[in-house]
Structure formats: structure tokens, C-alpha cells
DSSP file (Angstrom, degrees, kcal/mol; ACC not computed):
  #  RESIDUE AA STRUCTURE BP1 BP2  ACC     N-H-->O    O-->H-N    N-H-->O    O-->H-N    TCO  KAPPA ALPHA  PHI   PSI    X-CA   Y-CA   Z-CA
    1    1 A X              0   0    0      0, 0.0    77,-1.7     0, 0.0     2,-0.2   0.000 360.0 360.0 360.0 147.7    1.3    7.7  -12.4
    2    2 A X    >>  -     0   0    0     75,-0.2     4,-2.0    77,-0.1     3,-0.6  -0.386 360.0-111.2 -80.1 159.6    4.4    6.6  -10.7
    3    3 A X  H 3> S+     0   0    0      1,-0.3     4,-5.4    75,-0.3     5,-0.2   0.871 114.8  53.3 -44.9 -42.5    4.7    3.3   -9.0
    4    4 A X  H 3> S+     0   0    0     41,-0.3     4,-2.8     1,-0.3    -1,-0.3   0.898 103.2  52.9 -67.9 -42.5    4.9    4.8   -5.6
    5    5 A X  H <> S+     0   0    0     -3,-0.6     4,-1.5     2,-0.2    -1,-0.3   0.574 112.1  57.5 -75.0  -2.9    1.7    6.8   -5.9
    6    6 A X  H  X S+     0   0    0     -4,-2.0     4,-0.8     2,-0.1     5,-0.3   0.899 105.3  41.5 -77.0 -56.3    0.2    3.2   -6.9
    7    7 A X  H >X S+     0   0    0     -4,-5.4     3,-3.5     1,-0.2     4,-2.5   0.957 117.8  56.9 -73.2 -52.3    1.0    1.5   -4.3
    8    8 A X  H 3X S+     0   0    0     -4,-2.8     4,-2.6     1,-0.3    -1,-0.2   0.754 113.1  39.2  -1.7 -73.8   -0.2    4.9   -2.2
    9    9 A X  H 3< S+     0   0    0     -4,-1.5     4,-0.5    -3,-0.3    -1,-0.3   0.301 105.5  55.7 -99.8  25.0   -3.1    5.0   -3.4
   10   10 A X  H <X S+     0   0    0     -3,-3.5     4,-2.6    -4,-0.8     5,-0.2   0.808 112.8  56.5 -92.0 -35.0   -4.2    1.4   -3.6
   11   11 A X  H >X S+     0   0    0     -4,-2.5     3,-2.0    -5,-0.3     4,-0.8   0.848 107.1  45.6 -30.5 -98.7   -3.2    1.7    0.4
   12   12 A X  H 3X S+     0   0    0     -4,-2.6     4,-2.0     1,-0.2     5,-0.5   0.645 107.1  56.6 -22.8 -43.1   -5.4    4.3    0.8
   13   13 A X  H >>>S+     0   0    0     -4,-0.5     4,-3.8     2,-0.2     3,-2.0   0.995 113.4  44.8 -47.2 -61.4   -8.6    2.5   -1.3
   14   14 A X  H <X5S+     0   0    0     -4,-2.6     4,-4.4    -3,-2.0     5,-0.3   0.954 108.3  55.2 -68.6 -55.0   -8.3   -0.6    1.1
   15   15 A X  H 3<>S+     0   0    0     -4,-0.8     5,-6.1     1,-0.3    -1,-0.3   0.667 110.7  44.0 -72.7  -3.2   -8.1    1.5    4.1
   16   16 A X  H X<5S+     0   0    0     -3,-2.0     3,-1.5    -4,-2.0    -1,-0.3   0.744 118.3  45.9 -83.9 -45.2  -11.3    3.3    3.2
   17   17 A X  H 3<5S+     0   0    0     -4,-3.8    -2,-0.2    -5,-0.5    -3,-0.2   0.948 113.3  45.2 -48.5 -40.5  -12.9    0.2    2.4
   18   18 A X  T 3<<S-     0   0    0     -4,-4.4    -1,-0.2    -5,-0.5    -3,-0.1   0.353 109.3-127.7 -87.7   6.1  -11.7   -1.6    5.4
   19   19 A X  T < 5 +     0   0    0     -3,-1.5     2,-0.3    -5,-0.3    -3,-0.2   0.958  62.5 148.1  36.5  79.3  -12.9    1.7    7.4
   20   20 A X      < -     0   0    0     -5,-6.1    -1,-0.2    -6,-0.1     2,-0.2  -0.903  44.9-138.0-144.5 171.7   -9.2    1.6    8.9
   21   21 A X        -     0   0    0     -2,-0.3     4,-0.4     1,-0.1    -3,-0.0  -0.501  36.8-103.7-114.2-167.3   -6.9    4.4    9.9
   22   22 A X  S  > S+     0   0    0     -2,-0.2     4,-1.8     2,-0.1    -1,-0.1   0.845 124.9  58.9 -74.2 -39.5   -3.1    4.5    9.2
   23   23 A X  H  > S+     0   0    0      2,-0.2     4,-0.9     1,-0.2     5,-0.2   0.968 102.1  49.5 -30.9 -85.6   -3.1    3.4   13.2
   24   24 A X  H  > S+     0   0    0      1,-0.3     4,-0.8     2,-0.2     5,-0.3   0.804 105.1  53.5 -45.6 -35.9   -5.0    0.2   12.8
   25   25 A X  H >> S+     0   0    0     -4,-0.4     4,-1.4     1,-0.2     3,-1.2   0.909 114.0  47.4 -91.5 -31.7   -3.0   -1.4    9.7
   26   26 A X  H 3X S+     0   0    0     -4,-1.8     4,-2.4     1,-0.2    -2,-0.2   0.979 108.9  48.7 -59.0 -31.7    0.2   -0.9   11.9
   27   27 A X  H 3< S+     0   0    0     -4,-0.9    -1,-0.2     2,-0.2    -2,-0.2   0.476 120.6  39.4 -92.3 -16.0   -1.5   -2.3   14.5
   28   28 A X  H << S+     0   0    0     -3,-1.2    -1,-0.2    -4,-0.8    -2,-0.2   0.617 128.0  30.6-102.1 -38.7   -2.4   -5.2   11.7
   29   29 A X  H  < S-     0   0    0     -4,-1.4    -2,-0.2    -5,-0.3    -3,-0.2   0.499  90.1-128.0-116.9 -22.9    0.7   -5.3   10.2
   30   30 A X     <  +     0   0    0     -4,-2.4     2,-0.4    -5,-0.3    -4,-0.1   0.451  61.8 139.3  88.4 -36.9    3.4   -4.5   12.3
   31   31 A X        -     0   0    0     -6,-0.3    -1,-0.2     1,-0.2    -2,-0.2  -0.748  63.7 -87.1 -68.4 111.9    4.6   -1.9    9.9
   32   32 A X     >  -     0   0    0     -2,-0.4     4,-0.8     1,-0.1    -1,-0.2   0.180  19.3-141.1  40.0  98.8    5.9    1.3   11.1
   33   33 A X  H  > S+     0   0    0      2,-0.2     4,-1.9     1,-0.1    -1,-0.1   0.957 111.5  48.4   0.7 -69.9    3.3    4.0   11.7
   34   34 A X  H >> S+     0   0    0      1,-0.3     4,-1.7     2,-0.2     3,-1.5   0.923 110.6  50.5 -36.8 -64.1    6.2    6.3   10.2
   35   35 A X  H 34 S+     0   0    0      1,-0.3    -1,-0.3     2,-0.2     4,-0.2   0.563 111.8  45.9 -60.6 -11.7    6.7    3.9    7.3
   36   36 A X  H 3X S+     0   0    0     -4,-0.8     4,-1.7     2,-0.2    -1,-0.3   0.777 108.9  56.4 -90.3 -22.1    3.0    3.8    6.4
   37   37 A X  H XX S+     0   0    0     -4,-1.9     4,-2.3    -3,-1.5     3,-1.0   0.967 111.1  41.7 -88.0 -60.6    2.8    7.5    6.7
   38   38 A X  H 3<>S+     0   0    0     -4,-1.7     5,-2.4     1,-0.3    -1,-0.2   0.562 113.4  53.7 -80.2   1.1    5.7    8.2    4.0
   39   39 A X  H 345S+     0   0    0      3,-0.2    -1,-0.3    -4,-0.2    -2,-0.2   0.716 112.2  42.8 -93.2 -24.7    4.4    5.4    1.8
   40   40 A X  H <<5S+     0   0    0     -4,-1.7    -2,-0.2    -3,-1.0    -3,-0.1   0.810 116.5  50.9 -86.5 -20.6    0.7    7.1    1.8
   41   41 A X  T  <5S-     0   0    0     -4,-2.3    -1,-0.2    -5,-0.1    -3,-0.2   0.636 109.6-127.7 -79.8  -8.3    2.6   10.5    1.4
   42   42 A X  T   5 +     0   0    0     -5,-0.2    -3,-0.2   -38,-0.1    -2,-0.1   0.855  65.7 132.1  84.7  34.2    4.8    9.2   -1.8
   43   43 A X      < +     0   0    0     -5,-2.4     2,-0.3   -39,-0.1    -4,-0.1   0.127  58.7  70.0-111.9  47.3    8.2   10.3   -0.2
   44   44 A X  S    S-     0   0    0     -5,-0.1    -1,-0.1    -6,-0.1    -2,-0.0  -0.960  73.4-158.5-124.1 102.9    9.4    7.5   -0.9
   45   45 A X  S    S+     0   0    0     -2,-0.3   -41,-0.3     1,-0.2     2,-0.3   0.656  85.4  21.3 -90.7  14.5   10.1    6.6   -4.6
   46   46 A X  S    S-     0   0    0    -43,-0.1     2,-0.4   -42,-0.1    -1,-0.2  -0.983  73.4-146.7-160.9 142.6   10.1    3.0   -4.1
   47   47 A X        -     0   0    0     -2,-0.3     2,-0.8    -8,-0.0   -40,-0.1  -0.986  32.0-104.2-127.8 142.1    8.5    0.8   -1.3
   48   48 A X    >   -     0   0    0     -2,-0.4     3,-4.5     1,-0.1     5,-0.1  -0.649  20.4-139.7 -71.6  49.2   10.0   -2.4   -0.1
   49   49 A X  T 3> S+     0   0    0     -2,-0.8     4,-2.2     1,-0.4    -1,-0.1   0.241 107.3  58.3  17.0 -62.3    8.2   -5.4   -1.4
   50   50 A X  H 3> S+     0   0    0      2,-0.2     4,-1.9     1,-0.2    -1,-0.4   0.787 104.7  56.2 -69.7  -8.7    8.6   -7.1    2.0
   51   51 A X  H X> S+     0   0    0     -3,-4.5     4,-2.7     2,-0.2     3,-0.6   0.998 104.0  52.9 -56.8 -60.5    6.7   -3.9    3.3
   52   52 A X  H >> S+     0   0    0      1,-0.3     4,-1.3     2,-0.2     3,-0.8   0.913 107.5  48.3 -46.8 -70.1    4.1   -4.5    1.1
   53   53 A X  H 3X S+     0   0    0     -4,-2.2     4,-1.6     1,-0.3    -1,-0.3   0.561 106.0  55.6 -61.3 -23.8    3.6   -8.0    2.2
   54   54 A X  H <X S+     0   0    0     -4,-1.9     4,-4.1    -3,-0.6    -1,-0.3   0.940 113.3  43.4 -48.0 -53.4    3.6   -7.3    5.8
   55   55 A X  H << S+     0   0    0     -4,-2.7     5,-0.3    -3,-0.8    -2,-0.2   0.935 115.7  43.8 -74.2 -24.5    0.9   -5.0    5.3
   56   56 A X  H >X S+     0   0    0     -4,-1.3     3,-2.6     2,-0.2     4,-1.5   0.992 116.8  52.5 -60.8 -56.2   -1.2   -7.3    2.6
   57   57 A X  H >< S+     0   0    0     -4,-1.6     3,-1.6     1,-0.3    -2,-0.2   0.914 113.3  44.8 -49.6 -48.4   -0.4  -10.6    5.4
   58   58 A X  T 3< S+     0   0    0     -4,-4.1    -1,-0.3     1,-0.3    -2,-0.2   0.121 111.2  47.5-107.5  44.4   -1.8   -8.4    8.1
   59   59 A X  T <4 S-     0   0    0     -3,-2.6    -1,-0.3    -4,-0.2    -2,-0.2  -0.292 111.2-129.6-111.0  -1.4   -5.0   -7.2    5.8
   60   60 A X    <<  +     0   0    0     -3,-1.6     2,-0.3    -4,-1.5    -3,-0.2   0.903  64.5 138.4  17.7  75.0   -5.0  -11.0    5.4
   61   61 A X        -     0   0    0     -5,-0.0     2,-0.2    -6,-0.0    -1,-0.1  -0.841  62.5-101.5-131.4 163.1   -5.2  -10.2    1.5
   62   62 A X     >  -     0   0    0     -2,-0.3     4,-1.5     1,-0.1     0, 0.0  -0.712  19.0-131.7 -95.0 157.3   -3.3  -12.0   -1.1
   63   63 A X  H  > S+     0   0    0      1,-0.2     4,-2.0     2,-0.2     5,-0.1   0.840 117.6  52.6 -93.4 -20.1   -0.2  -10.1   -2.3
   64   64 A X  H >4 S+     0   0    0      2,-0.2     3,-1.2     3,-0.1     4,-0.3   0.992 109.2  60.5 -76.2 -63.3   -1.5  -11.0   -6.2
   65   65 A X  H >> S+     0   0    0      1,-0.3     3,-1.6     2,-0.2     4,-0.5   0.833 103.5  45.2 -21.0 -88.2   -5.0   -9.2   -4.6
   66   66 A X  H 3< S+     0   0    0     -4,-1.5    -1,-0.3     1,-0.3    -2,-0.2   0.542 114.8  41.9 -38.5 -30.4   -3.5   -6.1   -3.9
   67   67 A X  T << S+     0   0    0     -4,-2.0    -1,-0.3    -3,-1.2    -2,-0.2  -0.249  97.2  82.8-101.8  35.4   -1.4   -5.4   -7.4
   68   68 A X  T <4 S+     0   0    0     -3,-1.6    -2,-0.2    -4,-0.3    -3,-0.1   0.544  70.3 103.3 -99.9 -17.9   -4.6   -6.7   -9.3
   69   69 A X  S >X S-     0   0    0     -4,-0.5     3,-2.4     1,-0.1     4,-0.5  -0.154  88.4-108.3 -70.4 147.7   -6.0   -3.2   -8.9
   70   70 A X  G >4 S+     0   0    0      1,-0.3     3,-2.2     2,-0.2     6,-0.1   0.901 110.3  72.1 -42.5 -42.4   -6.0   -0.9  -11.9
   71   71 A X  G 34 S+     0   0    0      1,-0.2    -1,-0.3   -65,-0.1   -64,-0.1   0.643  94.1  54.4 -47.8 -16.2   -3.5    1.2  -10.8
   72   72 A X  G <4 S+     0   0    0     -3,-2.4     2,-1.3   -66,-0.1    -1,-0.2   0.005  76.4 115.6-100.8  14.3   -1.0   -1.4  -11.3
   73   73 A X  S XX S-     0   0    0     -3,-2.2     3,-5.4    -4,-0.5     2,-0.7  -0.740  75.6-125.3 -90.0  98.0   -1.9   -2.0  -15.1
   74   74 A X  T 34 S+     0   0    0     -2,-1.3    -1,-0.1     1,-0.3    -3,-0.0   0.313 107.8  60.3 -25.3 -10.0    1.2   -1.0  -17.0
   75   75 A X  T 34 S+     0   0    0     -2,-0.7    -1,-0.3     1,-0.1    -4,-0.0   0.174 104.4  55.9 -92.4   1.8   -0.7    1.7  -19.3
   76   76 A X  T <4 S+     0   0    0     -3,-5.4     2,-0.3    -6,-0.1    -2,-0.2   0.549 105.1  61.5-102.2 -12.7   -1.5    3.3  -16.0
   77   77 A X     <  -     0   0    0     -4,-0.6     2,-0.3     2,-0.0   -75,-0.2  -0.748  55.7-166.7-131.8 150.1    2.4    3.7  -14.6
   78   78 A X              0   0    0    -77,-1.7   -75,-0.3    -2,-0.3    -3,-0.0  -0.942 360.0 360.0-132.1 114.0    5.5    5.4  -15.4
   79   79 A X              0   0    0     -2,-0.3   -77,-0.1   -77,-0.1    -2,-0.0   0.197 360.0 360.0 -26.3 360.0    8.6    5.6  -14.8
């Protein structure tokens, strides 16, 4: 998978875990409705590091938490 459907879909994991909507982590985070919406949709082919860290600070998750998931294991991702 590409990088951008990892980060997608690790979003998505937490925010079923965390029973949270795309609403509530803006509302957490700060981050864009919009911008969460095109990161969960991929149409983006790269997402902003500091994006990512808004949303992890206001998931109060560490940013090493959040790329620890398998999707981010380099025999899973591709160019």
C-alpha cells in the first residue's frame, strides 16, 4: 500500500477504536474537517507531518504510537 492509504487507514483504526467521528478529532485536533476528510479519502498523495501531529497531540497519542502500527512496516508500503 501507499503511504497515504497508511496513514488513512491507521486514522480510521483509531477513530473506530476511540468511537470518534471525523467531527470529533477536528474538534480534538484543530485540524480541518476538510483536511481530515481528504486524508481519510487518500486524495492526497502525501500528508503533512505537522498534520499528523496535530491530530496524534489532540488524540493525546505519541507520534512514535501512531507509525508503530503495521501498516507502517516497510514490507507493507510502496512507493
Amino acid at each position: 500500500m501507499v503511504l497515504s492509504e497508511a496513514v488513512s487507514n491507521r486514522i480510521k483504526t483509531i477513530l473506530k477504536e476511540r468511537n470518534l467521528t471525523q467531527y470529533g478529532l477536528f474538534k480534538l485536533s484543530g485540524v480541518p474537517q476538510s483536511t481530515i476528510s481528504a486524508i481519510l479519502k487518500c486524495e492526497n498523495k502525501s500528508v503533512v507531518l505537522s498534520t499528523i501531529y496535530d491530530i496524534c497531540s489532540g488524540l493525546g497519542m505519541e507520534l512514535s504510537d501512531f507509525f508503530a502500527a503495521k501498516e507502517f512496516k516497510l514490507e507493507n508500503l510502496e512507493d
